[in-house]
Backbone bond lengths (Angstrom), bond angles and torsions (degrees), N, CA, C in turn:
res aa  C-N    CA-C-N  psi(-1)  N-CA   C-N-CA  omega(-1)  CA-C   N-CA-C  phi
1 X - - - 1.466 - - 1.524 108.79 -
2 X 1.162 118.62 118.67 1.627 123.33 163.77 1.364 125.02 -58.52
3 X 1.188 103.76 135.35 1.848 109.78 -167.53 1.705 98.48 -121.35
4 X 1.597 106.18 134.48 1.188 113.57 158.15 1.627 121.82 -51.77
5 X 1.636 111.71 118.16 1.484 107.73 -175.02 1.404 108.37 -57.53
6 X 1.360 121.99 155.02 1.504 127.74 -175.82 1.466 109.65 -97.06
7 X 1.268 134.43 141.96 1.618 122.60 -178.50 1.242 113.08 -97.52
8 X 1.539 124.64 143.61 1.314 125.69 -176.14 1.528 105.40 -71.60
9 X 1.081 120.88 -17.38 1.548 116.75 -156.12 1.416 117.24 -141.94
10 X 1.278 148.08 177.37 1.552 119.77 158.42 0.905 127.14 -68.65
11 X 1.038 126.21 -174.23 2.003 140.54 153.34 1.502 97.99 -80.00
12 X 1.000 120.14 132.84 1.354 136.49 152.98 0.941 105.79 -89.46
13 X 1.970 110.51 138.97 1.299 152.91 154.67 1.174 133.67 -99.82
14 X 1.593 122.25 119.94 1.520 120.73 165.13 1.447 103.45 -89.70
15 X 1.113 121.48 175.84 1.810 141.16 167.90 1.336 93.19 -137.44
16 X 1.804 110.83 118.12 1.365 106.66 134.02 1.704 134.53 -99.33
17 X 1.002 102.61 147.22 1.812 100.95 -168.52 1.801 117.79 76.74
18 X 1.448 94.45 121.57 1.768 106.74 179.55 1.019 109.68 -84.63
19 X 1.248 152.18 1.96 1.117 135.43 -166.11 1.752 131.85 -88.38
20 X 1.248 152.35 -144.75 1.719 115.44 -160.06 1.730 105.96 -67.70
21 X 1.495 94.90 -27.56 1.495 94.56 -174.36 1.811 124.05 -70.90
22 X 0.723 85.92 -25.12 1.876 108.29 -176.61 1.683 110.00 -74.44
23 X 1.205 107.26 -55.80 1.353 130.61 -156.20 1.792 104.96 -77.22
24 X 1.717 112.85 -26.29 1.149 108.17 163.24 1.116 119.02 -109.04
25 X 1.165 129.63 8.83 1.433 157.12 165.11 2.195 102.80 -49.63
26 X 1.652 73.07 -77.68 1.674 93.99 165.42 1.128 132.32 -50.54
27 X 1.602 125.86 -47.72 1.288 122.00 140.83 1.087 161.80 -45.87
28 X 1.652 105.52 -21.16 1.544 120.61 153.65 1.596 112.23 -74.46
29 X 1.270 98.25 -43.54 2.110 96.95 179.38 1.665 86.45 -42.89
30 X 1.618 112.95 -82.31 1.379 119.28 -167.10 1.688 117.00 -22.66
31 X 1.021 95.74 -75.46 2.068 103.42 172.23 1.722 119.43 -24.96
32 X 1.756 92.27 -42.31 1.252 96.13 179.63 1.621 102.43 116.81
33 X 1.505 107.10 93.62 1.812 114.80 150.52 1.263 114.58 -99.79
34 X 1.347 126.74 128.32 1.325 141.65 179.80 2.057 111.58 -39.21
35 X 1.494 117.63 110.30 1.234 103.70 -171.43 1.148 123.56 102.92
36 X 1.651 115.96 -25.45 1.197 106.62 -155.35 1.859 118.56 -135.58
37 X 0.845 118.95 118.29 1.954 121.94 -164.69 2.110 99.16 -100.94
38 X 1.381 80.47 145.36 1.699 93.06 -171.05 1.916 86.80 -99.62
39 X 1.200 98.59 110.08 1.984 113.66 -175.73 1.529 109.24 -79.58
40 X 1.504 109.67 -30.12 1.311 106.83 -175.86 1.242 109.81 162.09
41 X 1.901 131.73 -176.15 1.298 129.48 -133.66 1.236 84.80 -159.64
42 X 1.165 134.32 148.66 1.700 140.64 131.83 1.722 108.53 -136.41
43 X 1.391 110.12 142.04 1.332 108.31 152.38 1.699 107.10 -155.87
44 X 1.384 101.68 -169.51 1.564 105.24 -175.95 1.758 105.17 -56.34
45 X 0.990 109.29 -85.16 1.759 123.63 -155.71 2.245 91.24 -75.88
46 X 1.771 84.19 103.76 1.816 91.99 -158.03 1.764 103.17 -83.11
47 X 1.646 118.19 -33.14 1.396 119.94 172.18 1.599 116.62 -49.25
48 X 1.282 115.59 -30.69 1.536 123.65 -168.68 1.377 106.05 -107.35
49 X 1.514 122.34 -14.09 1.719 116.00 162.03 1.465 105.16 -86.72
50 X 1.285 123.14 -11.97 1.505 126.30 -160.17 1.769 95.46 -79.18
51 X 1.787 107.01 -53.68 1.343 123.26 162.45 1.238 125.95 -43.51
52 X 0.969 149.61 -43.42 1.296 153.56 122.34 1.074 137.91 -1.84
53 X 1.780 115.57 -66.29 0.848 126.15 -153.29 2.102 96.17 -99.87
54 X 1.348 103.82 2.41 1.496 115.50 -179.08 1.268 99.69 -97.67
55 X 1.550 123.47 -15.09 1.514 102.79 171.27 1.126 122.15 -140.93
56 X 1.570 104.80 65.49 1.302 158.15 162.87 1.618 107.55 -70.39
57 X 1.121 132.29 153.69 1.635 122.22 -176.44 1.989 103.95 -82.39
58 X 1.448 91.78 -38.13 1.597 101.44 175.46 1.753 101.79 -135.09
59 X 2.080 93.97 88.77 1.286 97.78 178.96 1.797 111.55 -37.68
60 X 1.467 104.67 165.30 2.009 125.75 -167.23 1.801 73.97 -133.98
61 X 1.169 89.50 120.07 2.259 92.14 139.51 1.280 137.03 -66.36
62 X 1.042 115.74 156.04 1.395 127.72 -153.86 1.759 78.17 -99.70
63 X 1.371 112.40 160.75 1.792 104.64 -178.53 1.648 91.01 -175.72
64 X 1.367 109.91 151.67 1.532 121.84 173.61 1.444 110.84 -60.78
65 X 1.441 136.35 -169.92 1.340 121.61 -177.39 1.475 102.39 -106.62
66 X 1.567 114.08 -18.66 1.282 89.63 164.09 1.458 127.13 -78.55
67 X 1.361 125.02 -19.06 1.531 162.56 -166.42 2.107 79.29 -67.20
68 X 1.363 117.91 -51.40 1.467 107.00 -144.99 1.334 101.81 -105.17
69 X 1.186 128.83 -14.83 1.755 147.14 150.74 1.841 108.59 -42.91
70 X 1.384 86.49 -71.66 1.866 87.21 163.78 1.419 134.64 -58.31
71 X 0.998 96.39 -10.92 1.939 110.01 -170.25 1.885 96.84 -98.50
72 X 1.505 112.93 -42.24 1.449 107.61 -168.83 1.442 118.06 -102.31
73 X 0.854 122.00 151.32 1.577 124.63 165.01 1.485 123.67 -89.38
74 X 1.196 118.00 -19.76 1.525 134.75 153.05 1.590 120.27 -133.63
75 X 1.402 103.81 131.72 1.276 137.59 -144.70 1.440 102.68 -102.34
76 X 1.528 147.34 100.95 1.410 140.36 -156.68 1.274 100.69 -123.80
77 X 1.587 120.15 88.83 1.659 118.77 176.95 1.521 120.58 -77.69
78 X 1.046 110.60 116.44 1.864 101.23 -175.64 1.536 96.57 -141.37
79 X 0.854 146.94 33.10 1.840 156.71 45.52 1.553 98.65 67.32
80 X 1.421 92.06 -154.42 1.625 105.11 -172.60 1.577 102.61 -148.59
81 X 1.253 116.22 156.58 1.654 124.87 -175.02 1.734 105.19 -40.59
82 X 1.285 102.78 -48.71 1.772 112.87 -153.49 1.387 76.91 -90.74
83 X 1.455 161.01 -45.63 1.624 145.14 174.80 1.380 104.17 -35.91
84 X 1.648 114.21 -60.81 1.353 118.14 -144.55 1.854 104.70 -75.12
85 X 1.821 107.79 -15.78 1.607 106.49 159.23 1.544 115.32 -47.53
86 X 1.243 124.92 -54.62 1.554 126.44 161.20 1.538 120.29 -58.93
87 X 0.850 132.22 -40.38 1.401 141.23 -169.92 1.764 103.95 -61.97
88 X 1.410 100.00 -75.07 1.307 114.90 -154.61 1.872 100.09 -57.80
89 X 1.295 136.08 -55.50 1.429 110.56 -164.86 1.506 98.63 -65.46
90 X 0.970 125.34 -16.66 1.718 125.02 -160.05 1.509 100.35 -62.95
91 X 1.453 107.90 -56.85 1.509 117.12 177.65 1.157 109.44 -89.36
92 X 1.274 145.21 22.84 1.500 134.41 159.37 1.544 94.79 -117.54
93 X 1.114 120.91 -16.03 1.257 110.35 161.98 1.406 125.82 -48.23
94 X 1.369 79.23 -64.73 1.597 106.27 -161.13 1.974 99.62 -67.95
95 X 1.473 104.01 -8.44 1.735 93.18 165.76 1.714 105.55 91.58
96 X 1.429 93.35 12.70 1.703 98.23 164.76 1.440 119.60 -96.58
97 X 1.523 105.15 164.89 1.506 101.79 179.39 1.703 118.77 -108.40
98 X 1.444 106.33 121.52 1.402 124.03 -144.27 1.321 107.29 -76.11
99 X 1.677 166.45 75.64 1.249 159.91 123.33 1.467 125.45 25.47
100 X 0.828 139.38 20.41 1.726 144.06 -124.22 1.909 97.22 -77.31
101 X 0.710 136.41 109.30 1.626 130.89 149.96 1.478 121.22 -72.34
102 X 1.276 103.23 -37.83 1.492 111.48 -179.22 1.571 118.03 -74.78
103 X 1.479 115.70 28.81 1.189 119.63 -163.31 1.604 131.15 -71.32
104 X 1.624 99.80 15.62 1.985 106.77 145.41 1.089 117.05 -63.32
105 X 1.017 122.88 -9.64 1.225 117.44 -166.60 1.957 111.05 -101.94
106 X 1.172 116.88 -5.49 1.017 111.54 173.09 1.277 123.64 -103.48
107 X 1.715 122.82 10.71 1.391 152.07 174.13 1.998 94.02 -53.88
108 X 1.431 118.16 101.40 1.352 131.30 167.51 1.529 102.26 85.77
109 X 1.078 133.68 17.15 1.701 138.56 174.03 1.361 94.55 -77.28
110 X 1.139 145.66 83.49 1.336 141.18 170.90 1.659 95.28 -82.02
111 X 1.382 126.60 -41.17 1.497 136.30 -165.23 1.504 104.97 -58.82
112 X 1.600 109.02 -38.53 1.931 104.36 -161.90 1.641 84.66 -82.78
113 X 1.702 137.06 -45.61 1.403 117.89 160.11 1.449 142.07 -21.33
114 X 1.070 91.81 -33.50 2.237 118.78 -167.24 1.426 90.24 -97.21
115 X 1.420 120.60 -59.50 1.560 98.79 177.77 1.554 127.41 -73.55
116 X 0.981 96.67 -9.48 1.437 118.90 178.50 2.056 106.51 -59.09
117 X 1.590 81.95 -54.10 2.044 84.66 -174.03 1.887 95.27 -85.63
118 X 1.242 126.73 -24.42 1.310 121.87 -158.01 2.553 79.45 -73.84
119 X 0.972 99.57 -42.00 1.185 97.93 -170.05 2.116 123.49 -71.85
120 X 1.160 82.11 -11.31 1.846 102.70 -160.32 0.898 116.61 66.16
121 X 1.414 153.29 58.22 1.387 147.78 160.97 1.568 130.55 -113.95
122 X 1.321 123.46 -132.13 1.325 112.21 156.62 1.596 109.32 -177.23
123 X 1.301 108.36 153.56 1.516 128.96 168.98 1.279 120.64 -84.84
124 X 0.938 134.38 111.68 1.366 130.40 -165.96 1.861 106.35 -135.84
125 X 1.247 95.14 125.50 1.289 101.10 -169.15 2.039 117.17 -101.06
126 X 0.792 149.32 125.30 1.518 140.12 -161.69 2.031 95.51 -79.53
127 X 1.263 100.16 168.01 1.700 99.14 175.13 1.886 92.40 -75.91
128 X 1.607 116.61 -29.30 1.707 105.91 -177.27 1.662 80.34 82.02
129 X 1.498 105.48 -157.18 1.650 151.74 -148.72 1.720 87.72 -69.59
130 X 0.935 128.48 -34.67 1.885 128.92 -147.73 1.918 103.01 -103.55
131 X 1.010 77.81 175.78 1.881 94.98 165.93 1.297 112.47 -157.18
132 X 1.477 124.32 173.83 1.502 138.80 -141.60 1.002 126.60 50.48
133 X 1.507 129.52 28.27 1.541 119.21 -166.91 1.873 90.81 -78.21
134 X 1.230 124.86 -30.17 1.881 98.82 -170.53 1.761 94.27 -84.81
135 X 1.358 112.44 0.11 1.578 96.78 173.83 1.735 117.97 -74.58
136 X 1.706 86.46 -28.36 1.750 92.08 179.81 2.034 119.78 -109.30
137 X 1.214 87.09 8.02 1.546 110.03 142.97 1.307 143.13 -65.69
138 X 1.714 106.50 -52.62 1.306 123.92 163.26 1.380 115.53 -82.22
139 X 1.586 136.79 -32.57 1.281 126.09 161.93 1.294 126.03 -53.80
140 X 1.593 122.43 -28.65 1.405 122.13 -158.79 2.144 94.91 -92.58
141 X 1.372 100.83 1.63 1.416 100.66 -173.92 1.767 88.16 -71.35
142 X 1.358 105.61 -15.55 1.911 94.69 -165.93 1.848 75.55 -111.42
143 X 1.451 96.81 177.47 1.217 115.61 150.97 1.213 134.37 -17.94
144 X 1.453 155.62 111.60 1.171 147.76 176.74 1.279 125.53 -133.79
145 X 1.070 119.57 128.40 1.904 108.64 -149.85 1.931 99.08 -106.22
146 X 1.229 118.57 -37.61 1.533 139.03 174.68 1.192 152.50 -105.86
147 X 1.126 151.86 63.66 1.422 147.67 178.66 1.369 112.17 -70.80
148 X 1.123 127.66 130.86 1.789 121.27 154.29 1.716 105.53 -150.85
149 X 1.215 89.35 160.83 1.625 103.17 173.08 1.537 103.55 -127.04
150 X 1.298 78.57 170.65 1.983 95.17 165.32 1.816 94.39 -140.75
151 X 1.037 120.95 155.75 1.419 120.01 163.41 1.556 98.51 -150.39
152 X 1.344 117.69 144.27 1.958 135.59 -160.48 1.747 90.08 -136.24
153 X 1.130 123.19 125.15 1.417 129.25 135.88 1.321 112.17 -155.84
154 X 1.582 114.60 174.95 0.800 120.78 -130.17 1.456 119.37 -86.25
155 X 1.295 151.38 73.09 1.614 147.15 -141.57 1.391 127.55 43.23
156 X 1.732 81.28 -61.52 1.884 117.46 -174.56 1.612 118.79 -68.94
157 X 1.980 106.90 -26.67 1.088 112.72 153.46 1.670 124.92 -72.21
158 X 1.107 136.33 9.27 1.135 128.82 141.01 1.503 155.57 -108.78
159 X 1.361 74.99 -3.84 1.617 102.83 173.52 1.694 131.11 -29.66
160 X 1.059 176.46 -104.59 0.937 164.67 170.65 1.486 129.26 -37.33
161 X 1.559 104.44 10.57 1.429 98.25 171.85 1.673 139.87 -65.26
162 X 1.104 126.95 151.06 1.712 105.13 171.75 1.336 119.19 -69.18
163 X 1.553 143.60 4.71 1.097 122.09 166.89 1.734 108.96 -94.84
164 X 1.255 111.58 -6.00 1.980 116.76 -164.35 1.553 73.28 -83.44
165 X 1.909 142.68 -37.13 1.169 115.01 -142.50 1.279 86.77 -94.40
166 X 1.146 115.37 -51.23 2.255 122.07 -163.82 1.558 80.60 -51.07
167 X 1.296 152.22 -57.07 1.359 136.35 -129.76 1.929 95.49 -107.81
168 X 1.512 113.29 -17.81 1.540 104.36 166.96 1.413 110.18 77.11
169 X 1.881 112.20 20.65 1.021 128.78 144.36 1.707 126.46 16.59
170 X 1.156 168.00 95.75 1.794 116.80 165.46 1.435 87.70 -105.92
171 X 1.024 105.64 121.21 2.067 98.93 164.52 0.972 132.77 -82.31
172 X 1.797 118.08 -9.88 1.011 123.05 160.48 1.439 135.47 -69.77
173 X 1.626 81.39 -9.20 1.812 85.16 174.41 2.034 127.00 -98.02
174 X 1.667 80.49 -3.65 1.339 86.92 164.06 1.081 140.58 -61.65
175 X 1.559 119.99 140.29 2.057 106.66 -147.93 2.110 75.87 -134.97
176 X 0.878 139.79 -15.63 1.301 133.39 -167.62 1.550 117.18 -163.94
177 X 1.427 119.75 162.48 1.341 112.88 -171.53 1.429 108.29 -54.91
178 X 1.254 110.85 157.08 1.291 124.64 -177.88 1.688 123.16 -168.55
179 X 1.123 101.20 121.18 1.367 110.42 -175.17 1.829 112.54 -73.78
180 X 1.479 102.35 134.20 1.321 101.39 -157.68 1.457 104.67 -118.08
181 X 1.596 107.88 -29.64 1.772 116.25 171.50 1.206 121.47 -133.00
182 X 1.233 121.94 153.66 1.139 109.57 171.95 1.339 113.40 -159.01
183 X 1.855 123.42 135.72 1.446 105.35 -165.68 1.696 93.88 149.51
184 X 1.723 112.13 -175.59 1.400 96.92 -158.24 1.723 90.60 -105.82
185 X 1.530 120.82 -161.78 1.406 133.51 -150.26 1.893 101.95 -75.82
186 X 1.184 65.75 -34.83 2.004 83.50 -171.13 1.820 110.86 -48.89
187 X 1.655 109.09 -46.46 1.019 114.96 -177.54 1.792 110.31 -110.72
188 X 1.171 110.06 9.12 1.322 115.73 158.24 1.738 134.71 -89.79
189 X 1.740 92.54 -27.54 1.513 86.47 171.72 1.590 133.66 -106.72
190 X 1.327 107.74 15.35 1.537 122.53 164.71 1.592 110.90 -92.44
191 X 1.515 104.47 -27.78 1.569 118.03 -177.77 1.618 111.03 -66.74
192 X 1.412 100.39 -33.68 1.550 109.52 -153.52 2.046 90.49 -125.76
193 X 1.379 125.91 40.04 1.889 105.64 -148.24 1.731 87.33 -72.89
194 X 1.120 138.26 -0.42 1.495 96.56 175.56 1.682 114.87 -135.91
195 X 1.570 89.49 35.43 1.703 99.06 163.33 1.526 123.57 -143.42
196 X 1.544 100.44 -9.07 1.425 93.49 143.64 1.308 157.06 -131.32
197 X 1.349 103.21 64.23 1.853 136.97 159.15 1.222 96.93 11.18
198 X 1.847 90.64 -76.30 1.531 107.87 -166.42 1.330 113.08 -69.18
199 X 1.270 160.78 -29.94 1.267 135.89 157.74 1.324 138.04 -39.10
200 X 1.694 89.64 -35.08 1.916 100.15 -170.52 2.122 92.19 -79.54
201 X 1.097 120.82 -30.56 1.018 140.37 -173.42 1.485 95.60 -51.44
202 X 1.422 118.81 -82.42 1.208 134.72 -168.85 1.873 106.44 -51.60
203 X 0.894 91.97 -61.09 2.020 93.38 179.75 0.912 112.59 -70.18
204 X 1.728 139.35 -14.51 1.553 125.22 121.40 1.376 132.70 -25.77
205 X 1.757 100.05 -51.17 1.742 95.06 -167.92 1.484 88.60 -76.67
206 X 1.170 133.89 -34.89 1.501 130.12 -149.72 1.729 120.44 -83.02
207 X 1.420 116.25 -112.54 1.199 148.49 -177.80 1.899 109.80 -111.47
208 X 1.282 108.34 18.78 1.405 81.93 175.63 1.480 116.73 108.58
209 X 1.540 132.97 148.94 1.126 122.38 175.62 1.450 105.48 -98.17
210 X 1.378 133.17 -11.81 1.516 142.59 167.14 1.481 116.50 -67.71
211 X 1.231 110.75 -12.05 1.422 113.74 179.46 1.851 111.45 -129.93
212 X 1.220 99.51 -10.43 1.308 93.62 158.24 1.204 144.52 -89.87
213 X 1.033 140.09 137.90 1.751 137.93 -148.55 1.593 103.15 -113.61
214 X 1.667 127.12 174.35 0.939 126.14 149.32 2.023 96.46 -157.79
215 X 1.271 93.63 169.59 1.737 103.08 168.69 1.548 89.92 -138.97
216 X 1.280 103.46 138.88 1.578 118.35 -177.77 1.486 105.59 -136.46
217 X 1.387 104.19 130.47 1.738 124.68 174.53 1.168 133.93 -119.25
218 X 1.499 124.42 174.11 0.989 113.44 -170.69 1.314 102.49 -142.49
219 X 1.639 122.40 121.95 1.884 126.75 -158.68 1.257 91.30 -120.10
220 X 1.416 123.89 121.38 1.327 112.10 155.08 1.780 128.87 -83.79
221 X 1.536 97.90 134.55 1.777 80.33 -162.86 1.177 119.54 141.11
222 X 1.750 103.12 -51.19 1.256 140.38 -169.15 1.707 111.34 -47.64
223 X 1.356 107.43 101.72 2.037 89.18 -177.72 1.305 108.58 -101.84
224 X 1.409 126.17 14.21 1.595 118.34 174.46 1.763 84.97 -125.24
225 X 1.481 94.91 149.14 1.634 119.40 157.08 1.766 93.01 -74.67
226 X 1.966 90.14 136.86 2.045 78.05 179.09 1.269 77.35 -139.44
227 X 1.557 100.23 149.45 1.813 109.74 170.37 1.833 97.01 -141.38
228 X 1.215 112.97 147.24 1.612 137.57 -168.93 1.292 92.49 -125.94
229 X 0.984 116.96 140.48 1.114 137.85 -158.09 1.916 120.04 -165.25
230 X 1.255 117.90 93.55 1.548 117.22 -151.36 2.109 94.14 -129.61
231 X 1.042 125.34 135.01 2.023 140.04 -177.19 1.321 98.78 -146.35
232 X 1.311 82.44 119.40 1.481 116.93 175.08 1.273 119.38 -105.63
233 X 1.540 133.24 103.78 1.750 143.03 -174.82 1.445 118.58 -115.74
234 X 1.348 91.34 -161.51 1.375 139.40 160.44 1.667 103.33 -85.23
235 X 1.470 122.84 -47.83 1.239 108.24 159.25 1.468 133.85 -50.62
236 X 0.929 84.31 -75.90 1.780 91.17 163.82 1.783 98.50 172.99
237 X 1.400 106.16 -104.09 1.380 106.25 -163.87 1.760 116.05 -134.29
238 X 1.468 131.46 114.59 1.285 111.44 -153.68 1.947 89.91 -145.19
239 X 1.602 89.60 119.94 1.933 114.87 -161.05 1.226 87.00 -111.47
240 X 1.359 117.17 135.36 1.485 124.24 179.38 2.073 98.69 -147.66
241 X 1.411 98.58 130.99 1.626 102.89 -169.99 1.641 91.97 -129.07
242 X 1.241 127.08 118.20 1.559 135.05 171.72 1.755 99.79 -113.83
243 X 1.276 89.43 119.62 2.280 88.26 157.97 1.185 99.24 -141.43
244 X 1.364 99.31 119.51 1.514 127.53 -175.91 1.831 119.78 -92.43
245 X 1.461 83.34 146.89 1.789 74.79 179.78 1.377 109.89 -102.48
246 X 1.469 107.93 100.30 1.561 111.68 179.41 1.824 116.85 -30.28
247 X 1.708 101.68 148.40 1.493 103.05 165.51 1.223 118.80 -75.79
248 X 1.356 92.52 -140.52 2.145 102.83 -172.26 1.828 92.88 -86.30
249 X 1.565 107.75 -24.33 1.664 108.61 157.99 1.405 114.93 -78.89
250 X 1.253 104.46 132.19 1.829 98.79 172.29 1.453 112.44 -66.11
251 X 1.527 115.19 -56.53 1.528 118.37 156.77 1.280 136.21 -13.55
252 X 1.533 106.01 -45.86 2.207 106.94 179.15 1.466 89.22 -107.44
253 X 1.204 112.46 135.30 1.430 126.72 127.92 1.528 130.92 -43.08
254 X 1.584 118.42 154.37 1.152 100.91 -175.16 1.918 106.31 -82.35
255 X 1.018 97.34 -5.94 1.743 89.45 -169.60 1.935 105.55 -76.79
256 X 1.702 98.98 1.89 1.427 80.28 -175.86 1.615 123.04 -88.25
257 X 1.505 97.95 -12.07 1.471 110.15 174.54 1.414 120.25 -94.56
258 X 1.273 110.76 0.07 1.178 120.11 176.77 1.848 107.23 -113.07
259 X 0.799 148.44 -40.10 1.532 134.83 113.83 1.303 122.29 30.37
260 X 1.807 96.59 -68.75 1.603 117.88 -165.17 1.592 99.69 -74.22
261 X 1.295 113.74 -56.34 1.133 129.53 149.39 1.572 131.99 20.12
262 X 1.877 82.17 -91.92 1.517 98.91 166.58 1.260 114.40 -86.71
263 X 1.412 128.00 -1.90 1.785 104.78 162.14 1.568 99.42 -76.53
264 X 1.107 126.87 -51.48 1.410 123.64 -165.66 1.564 113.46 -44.15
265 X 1.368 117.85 -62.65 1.324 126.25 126.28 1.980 117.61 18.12
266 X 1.424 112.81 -82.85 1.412 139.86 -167.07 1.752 105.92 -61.45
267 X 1.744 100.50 -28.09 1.453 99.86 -178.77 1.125 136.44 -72.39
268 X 1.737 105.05 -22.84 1.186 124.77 170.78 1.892 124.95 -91.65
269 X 1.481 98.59 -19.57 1.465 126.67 -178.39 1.613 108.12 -59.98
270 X 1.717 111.06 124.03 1.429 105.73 -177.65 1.741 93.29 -100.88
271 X 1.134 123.85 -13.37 1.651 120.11 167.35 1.607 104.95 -104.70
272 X 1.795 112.08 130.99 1.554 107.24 -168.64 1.672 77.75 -134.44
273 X 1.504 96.05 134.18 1.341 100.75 162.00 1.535 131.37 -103.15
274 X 1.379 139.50 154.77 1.609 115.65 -177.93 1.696 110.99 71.00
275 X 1.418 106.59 146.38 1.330 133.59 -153.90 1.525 105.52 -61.62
């Protein structure tokens, strides 16, 4: 019987980007995940990751991104769409395995895939904010006729996107639910790049971002991030309802750093549960 080789040492981890996702990211390495050492940190604003990252239980250095590529063996982007354009060949170059949160951004990247196997490594995407992604993984292995979402937060959760600005948005004037987009993944996650993770996420696991849909709103009031989530097959029929309790960002949920979490978690794990 073949046995998974055992490692003498951990896996090393970089983090790019401090922000809610990063910052507890780092703190679980710190606490202690089985297997696994936090190698180091970079983000934009370096005096206030430096702070941070000093009161850490076993301070991580602060390091350039090429500086933190070389230092890690897995690469944890929680960054921003237009970062992870720099980010991602750097560390798939370099033959690391990529963490991606920002995963709109990999909507038609067939190239960071190709370098990805030309290099041996891997892309690995977290479920983020949602759940069922190996349910709609394993359905789309059969036939699958439907994907859609809905996602609701709260005004303030959409705020700086490029479609609230091109369309002249005011969210403050929103007095009741209101539907704000509507349309499939393709033109939802450049519209929306840093709130919907989970779409580009889902039409990954699924059918595609050309065939996946969403309607997105805006509730004032609203204290959970909520996403609906309904696949239609060959399986049969699979309804998925998440309401999240936003972070210190209104934008992430807390399940998205905790997600990251438990994949990071999974790398070192010789029992893996789920698809």
């Amino acid at each position: 019987m073949s046995r998974i080789p055992s490692r003498t040492r951990p896996l090393t981890v970089g983090v790019v980007g401090l922000g809610a996702i990063g910052r507890r990211v780092c703190q679980a390495l710190d606490a202690g995940l089985p297997g696994l050492r936090l190698a180091a940190a970079t983000a934009r604003d370096r005096e206030r990751a430096e702070t941070f990252l000093k009161s850490l239980r076993t301070p991580a250095p602060f390091l350039s991104l090429d500086d933190l590529v070389a230092a890690a063996e897995v690469v944890v982007e929680a960054s921003t769409q237009a970062h992870l354009q720099e980010v991602a060949p750097k560390a798939l170059g370099a033959g690391r395995d990529l963490v991606v949160l920002s995963c709109g951004a990999l909507l038609g990247r067939a190239d960071w895939v190709a370098l990805a196997e030309r290099q041996g490594c891997r892309i690995l995407v977290p479920s983020g904010a949602i759940a069922g992604l190996d349910g709609v993984r394993a359905g789309a292995i059969g036939p699958v006729t439907s994907v859609t979402m809905e996602s609701r937060k709260a005004p303030a959760g959409w705020a700086g996107a490029p479609w609230i600005t091109q369309q002249r948005i005011d969210l403050e004037a929103i007095r009741e639910e209101t539907l704000i987009f509507e349309g499939p993944a393709t033109a939802a996650c450049p519209a929306f790049p840093a709130n919907v993770n989970v779409l580009a996420a889902l039409s990954l696991a699924g059918i595609g971002p050309e065939r996946t849909t969403t309607k997105i709103y805006a509730v004032p009031g609203l204290a959970r991030n909520t996403h609906r989530i309904r696949v239609e097959g060959e399986f049969g029929t699979l309804q998925i309802q998440v309401e999240n309790v936003p972070s210190e960002n209104p934008r992430t949920g807390r399940l998205s750093y905790l997600s990251t979490i438990a994949l990071l978690r999974d790398l070192g794990a010789t029992l893996r549960v789920g698809t």
